[in-house]
Backbone as ProteinMPNN parsed JSONL, in Angstrom:
{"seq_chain_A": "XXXXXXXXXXXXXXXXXXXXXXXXXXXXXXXXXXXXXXXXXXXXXXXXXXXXXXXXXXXXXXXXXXXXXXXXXXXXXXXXXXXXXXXXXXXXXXXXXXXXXXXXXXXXXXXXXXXXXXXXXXXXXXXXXXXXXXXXXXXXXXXXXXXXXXXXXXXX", "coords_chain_A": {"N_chain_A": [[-72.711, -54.793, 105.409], [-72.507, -51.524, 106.049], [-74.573, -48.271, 106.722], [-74.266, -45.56, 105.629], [-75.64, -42.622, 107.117], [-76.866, -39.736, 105.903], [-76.161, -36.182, 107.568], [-78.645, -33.719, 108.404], [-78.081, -30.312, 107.002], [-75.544, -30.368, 107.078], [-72.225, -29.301, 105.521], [-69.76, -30.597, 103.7], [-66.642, -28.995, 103.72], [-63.278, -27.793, 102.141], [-60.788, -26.777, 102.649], [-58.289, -26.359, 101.52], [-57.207, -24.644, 99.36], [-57.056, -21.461, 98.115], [-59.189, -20.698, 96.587], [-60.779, -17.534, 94.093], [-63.976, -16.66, 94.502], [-66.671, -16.412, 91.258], [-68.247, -14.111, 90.061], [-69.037, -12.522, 88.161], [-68.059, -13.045, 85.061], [-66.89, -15.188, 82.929], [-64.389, -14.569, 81.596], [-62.942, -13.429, 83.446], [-63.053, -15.466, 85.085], [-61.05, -17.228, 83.404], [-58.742, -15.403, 83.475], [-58.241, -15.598, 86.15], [-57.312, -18.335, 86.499], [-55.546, -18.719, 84.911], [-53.305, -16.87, 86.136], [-52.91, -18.018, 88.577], [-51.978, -20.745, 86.881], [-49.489, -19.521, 86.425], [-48.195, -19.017, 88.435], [-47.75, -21.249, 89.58], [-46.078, -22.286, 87.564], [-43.681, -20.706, 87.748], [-43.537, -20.999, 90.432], [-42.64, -24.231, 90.205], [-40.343, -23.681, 88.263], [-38.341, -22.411, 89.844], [-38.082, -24.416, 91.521], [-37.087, -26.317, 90.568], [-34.69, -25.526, 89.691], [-32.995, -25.406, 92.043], [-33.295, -27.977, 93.008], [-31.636, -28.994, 91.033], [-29.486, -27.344, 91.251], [-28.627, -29.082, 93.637], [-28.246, -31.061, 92.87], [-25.864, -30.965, 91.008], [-24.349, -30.042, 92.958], [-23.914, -32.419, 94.72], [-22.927, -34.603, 92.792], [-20.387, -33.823, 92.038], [-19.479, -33.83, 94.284], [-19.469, -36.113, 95.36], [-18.089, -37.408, 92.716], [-15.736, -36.437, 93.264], [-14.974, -37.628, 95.543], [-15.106, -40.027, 94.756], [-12.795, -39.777, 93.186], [-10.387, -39.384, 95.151], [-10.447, -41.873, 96.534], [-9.756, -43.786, 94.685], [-7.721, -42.6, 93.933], [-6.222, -42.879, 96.595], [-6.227, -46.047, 96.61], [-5.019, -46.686, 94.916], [-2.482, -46.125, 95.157], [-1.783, -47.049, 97.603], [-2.06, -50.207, 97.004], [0.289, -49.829, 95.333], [2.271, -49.78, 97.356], [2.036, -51.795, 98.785], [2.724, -53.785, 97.123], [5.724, -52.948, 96.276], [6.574, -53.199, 99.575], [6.162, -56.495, 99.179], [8.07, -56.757, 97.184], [10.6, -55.782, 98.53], [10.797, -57.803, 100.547], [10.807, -59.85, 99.341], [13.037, -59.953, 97.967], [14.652, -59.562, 100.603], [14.123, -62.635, 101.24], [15.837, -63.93, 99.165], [18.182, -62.649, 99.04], [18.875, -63.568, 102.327], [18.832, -66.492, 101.741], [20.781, -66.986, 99.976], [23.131, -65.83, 101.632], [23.11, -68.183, 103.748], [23.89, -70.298, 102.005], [26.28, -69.826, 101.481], [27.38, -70.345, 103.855], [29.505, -72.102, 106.484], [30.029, -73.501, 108.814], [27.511, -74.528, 111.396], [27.555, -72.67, 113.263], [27.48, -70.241, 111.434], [25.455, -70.503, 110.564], [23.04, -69.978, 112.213], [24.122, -67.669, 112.827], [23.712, -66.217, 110.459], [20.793, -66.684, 110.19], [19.741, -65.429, 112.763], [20.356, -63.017, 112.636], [18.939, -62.292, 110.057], [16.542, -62.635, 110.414], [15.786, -60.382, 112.884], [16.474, -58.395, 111.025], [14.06, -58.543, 109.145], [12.1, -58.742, 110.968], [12.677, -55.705, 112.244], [11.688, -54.825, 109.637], [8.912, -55.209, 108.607], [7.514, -53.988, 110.775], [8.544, -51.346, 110.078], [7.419, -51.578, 107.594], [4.386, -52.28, 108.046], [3.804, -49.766, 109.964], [4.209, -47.964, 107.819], [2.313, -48.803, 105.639], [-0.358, -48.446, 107.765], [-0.243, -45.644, 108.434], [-0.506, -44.62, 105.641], [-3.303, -45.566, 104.748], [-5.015, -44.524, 107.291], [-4.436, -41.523, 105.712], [-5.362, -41.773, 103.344], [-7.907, -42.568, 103.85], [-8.767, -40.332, 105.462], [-8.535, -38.06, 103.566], [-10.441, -39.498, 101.715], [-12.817, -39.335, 102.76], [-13.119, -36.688, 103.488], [-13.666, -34.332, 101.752], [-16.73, -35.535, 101.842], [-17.606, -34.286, 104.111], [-17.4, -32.027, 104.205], [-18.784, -31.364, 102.013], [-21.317, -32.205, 102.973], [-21.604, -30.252, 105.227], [-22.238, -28.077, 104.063], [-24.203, -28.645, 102.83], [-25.587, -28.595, 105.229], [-25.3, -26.076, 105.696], [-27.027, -24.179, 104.107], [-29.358, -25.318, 104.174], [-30.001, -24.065, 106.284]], "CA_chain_A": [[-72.23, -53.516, 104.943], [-72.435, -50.606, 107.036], [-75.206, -47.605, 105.973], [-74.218, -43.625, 106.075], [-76.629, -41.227, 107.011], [-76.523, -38.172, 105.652], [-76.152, -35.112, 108.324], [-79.53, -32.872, 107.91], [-77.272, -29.238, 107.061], [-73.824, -30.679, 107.021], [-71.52, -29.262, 104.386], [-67.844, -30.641, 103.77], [-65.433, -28.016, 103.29], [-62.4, -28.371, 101.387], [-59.486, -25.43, 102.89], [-56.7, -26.707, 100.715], [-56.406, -23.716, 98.374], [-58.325, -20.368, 98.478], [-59.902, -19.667, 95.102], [-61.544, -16.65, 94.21], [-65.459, -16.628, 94.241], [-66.629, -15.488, 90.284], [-69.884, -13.519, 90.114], [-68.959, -11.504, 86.442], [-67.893, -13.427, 83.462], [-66.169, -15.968, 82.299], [-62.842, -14.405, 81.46], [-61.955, -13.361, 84.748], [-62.304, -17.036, 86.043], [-60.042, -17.745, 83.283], [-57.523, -14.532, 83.98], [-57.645, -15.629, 87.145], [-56.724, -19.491, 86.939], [-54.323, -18.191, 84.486], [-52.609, -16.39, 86.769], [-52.759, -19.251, 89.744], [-51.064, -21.245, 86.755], [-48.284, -18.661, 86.023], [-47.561, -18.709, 89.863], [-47.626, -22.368, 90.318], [-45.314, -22.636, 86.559], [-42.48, -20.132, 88.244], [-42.397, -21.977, 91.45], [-42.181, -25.352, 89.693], [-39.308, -23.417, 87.558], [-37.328, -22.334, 91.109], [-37.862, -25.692, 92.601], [-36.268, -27.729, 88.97], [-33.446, -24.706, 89.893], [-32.609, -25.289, 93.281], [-32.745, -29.488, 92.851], [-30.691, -28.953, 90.012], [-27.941, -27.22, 91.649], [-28.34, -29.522, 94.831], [-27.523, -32.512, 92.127], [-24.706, -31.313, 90.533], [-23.51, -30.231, 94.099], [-23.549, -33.891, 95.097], [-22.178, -35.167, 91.741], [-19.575, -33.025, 92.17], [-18.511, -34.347, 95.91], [-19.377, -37.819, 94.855], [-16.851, -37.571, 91.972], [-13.63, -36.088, 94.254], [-14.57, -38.226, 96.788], [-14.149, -41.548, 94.45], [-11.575, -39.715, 92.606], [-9.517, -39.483, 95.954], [-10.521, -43.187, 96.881], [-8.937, -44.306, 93.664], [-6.084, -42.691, 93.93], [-5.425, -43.784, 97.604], [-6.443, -47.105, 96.619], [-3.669, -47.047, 93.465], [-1.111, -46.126, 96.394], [-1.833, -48.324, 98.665], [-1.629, -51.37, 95.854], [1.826, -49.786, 95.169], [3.123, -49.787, 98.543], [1.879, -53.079, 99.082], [3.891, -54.194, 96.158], [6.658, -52.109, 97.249], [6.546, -53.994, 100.392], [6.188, -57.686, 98.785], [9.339, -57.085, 96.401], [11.705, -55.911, 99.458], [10.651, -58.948, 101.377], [11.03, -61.727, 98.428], [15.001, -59.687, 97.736], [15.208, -60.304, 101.496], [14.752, -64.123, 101.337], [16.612, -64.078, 98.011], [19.559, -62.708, 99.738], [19.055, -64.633, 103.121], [19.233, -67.832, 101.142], [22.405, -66.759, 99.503], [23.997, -65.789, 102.417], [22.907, -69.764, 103.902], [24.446, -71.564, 101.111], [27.717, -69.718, 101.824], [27.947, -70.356, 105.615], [30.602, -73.067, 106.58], [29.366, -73.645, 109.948], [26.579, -74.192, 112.191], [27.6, -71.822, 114.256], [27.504, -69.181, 110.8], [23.98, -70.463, 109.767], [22.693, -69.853, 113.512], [23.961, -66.224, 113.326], [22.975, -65.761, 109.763], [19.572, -66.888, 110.589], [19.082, -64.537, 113.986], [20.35, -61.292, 111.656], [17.705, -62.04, 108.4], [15.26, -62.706, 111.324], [16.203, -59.586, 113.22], [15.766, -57.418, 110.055], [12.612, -58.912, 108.92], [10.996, -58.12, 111.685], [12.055, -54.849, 111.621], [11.217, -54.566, 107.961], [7.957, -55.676, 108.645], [7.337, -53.36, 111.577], [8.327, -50.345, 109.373], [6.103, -51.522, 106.668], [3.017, -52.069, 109.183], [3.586, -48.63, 110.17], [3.592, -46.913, 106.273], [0.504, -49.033, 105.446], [-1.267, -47.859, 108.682], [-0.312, -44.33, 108.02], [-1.072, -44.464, 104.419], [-4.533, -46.218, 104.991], [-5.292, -43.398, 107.394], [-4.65, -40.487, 104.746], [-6.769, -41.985, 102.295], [-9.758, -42.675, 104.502], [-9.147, -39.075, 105.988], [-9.044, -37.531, 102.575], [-11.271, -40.033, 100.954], [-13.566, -38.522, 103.762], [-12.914, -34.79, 103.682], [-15.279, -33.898, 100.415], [-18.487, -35.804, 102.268], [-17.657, -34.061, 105.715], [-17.398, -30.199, 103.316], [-20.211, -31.387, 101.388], [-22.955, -32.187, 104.664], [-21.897, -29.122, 106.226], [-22.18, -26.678, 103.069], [-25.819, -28.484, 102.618], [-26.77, -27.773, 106.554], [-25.656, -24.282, 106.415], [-28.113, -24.125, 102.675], [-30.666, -25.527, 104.381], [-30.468, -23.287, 107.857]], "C_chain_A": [[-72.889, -52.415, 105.76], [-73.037, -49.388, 106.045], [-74.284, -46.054, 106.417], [-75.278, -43.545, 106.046], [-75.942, -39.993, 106.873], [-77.032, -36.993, 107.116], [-77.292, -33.792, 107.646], [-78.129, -31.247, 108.151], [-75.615, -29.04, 107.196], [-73.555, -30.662, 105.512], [-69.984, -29.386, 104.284], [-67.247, -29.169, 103.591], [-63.612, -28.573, 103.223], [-61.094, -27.379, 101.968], [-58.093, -25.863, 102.335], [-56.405, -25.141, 99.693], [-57.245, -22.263, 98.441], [-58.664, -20.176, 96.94], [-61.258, -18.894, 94.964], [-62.874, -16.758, 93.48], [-65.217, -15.664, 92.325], [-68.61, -15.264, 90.537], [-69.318, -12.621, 88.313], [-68.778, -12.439, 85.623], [-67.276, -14.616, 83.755], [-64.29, -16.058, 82.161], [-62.435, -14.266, 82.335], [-61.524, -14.146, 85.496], [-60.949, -17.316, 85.248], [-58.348, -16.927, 83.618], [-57.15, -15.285, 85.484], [-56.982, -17.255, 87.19], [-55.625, -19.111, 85.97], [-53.056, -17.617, 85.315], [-52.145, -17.602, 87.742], [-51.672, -20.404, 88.896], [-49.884, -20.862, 86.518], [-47.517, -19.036, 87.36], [-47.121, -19.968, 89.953], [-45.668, -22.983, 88.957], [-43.864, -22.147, 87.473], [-42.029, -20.875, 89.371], [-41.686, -23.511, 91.13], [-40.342, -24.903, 89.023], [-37.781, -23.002, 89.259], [-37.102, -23.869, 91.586], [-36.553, -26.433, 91.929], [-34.884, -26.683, 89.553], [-32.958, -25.358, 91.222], [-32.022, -27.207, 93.293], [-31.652, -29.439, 91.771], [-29.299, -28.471, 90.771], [-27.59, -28.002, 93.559], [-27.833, -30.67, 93.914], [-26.243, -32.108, 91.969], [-23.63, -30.6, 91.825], [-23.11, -31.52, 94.341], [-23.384, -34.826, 93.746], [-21.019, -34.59, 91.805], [-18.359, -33.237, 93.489], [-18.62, -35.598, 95.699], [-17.882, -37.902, 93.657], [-15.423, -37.38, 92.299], [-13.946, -36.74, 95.096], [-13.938, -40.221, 96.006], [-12.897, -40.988, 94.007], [-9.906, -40.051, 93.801], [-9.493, -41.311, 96.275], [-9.312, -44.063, 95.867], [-7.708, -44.48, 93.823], [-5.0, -43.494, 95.329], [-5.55, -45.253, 97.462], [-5.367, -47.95, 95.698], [-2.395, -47.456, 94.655], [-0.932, -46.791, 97.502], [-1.572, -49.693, 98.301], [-0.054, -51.139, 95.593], [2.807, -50.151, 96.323], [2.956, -51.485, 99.021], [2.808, -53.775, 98.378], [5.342, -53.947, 96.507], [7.397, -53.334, 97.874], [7.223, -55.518, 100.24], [8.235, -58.075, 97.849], [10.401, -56.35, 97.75], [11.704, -56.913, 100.261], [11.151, -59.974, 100.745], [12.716, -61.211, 98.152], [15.381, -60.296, 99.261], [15.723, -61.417, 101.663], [15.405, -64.671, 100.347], [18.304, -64.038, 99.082], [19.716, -63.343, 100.93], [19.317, -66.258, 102.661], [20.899, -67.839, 100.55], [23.294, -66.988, 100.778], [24.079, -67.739, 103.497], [23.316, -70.282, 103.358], [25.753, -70.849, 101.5], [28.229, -69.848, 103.169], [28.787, -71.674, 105.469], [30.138, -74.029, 107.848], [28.059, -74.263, 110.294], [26.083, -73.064, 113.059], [26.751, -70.087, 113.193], [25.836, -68.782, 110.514], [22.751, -69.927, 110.855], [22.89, -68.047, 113.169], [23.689, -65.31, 111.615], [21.308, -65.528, 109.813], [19.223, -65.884, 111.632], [19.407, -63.103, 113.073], [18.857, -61.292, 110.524], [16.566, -61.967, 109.716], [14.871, -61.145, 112.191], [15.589, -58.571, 112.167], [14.544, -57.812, 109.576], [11.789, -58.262, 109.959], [10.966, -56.627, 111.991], [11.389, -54.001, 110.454], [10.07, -54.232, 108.176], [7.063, -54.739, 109.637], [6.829, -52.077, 110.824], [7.199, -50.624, 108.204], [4.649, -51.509, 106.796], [2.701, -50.876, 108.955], [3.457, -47.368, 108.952], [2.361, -47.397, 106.118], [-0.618, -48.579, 105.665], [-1.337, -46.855, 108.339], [-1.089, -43.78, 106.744], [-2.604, -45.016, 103.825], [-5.134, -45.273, 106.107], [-5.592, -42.42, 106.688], [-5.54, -40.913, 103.935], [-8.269, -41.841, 102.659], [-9.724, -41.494, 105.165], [-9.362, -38.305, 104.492], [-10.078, -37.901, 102.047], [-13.157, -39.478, 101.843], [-14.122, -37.361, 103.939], [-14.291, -34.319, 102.548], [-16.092, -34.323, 100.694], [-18.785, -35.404, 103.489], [-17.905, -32.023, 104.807], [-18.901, -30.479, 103.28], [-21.804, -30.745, 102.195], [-22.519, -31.253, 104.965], [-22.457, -28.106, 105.46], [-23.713, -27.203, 103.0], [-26.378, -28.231, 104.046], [-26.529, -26.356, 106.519], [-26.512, -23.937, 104.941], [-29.192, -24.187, 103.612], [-30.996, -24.784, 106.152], [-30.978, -22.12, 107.257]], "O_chain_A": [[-74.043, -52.668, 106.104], [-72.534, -49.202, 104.937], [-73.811, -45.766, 107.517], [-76.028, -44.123, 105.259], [-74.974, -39.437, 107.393], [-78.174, -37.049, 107.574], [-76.979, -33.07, 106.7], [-77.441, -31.128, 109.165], [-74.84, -28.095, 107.339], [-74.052, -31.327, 104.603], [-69.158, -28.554, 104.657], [-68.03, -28.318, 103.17], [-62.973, -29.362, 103.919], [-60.2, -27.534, 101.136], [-56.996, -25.618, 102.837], [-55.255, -24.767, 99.46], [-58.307, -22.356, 99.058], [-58.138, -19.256, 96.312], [-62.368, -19.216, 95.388], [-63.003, -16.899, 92.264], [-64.36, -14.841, 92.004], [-69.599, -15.885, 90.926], [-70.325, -12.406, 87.639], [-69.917, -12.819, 85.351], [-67.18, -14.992, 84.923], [-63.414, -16.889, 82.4], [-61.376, -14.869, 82.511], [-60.539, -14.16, 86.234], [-59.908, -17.574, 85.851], [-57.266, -17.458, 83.872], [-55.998, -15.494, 85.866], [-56.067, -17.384, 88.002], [-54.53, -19.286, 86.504], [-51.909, -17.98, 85.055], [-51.017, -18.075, 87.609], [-50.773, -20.965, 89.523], [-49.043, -21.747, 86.363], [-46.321, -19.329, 87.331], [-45.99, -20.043, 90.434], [-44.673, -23.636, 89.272], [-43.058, -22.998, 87.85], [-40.898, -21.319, 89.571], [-40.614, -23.918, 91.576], [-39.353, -25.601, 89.247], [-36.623, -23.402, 89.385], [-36.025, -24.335, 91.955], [-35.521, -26.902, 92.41], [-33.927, -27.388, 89.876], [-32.132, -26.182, 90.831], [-30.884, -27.635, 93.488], [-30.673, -30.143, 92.019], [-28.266, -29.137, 90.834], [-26.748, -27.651, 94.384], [-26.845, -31.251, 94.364], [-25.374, -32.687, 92.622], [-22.403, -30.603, 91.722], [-21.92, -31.786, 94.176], [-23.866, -35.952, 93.872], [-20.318, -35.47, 91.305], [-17.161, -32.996, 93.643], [-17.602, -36.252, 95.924], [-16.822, -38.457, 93.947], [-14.381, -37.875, 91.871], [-13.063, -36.644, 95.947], [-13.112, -41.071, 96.339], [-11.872, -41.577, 94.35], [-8.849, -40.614, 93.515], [-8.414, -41.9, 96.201], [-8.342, -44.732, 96.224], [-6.911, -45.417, 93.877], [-3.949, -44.135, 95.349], [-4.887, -45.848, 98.311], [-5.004, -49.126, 95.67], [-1.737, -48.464, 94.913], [0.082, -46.987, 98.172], [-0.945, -50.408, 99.083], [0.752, -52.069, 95.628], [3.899, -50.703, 96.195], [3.842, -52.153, 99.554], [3.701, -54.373, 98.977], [6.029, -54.83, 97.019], [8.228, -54.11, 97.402], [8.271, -55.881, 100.776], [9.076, -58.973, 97.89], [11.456, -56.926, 97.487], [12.772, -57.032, 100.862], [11.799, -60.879, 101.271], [13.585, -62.083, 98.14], [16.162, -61.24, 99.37], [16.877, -61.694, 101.991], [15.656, -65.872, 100.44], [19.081, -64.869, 99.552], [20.812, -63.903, 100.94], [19.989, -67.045, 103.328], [21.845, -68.598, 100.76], [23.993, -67.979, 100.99], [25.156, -68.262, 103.782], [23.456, -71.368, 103.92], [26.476, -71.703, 102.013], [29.354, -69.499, 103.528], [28.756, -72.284, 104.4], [29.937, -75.235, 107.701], [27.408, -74.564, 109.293], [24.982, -72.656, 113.429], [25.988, -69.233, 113.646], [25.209, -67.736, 110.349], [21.673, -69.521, 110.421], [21.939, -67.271, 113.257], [23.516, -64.094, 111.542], [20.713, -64.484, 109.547], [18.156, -65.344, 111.338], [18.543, -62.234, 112.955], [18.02, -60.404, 110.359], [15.776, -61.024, 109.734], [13.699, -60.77, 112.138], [14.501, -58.016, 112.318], [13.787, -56.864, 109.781], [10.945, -57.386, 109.767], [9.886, -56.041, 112.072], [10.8, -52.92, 110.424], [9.819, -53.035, 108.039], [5.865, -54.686, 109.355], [5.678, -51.652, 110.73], [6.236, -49.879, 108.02], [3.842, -50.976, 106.034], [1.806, -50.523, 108.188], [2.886, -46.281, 109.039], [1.363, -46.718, 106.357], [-1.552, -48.305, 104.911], [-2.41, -46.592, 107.795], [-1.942, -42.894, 106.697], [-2.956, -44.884, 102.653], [-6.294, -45.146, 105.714], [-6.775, -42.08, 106.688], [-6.606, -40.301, 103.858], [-9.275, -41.34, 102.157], [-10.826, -41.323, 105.686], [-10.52, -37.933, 104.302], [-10.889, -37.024, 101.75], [-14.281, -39.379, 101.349], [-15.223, -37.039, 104.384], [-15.488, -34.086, 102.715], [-16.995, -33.851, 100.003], [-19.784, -35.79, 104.096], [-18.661, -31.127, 105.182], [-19.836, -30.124, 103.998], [-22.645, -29.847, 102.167], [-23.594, -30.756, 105.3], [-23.138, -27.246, 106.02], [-24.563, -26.319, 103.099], [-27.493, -27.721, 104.159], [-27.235, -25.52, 107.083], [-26.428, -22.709, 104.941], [-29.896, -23.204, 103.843], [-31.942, -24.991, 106.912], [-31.445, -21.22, 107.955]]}, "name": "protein", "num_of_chains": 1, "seq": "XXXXXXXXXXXXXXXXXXXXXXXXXXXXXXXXXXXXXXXXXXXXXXXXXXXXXXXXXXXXXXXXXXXXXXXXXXXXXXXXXXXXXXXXXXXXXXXXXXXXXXXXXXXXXXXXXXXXXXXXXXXXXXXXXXXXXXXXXXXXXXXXXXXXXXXXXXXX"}
């Protein structure tokens, strides 16, 4: 174990806070830490203010930003659906139209038409999805792109 020596005339000093020397009484130490706690009570009371309205700022962009999520997330489930039931009428009615062909030749050029529209079906429906999976994630977006900027220009 390792000894200290004490420093002949070495005195720590503490510079964290300045408090005022008492030479008179009693009461004035306490007027005065009185006061030091009045000061320290008010800033505590600004600070609880200021976090307070930085929360229910960001409760506030948190809540429209799921609220938007939701909703694009409802509409996107719909369209998907959407989607699924014009595809299954498709092969509903492509089957139909197959049991009534006569031919080879009919079932050949029934078959290249359902095929034909399918794919552009399928094309166009790609392209709503994409679109509509865009808007969401740009809106679902927008209220945390406001938000961060409204707290850097607060905090400039």
């Amino acid at each position: 174990m390792q000894e200290t020596t004490a420093v002949p005339g070495f005195k720590p000093e503490f510079p964290f806070m300045d408090v005022p020397k008492f030479e008179k009484t009693a009461s004035e130490a306490t007027a005065a830490f009185r006061e030091i706690a009045e000061k320290g009570i008010v800033q505590a009371k600004d600070t609880y203010a200021k976090m307070k309205t930085a929360a229910e700022e960001a409760t506030g962009m948190l809540e429209h930003t799921y609220a938007n999520a939701s909703k694009g997330a409802a509409d996107y489930g719909l369209k998907m659906i959407e989607a699924a039931r014009v595809n299954s009428n498709a092969a509903f009615d492509f089957a139909t139209e197959l049991l009534g062909a006569k031919t080879m030749a009919q079932v050949v050029e029934i078959s290249t038409a359902h095929t034909r529209k399918q794919i552009e079906s399928i094309t166009e429906q790609a392209r709503e999805l994409s679109a509509l999976a865009q808007k969401v994630a740009t809106t679902t977006a927008e209220p945390i792109k406001e938000g961060l900027s409204s707290f850097a220009k607060k905090a400039a």
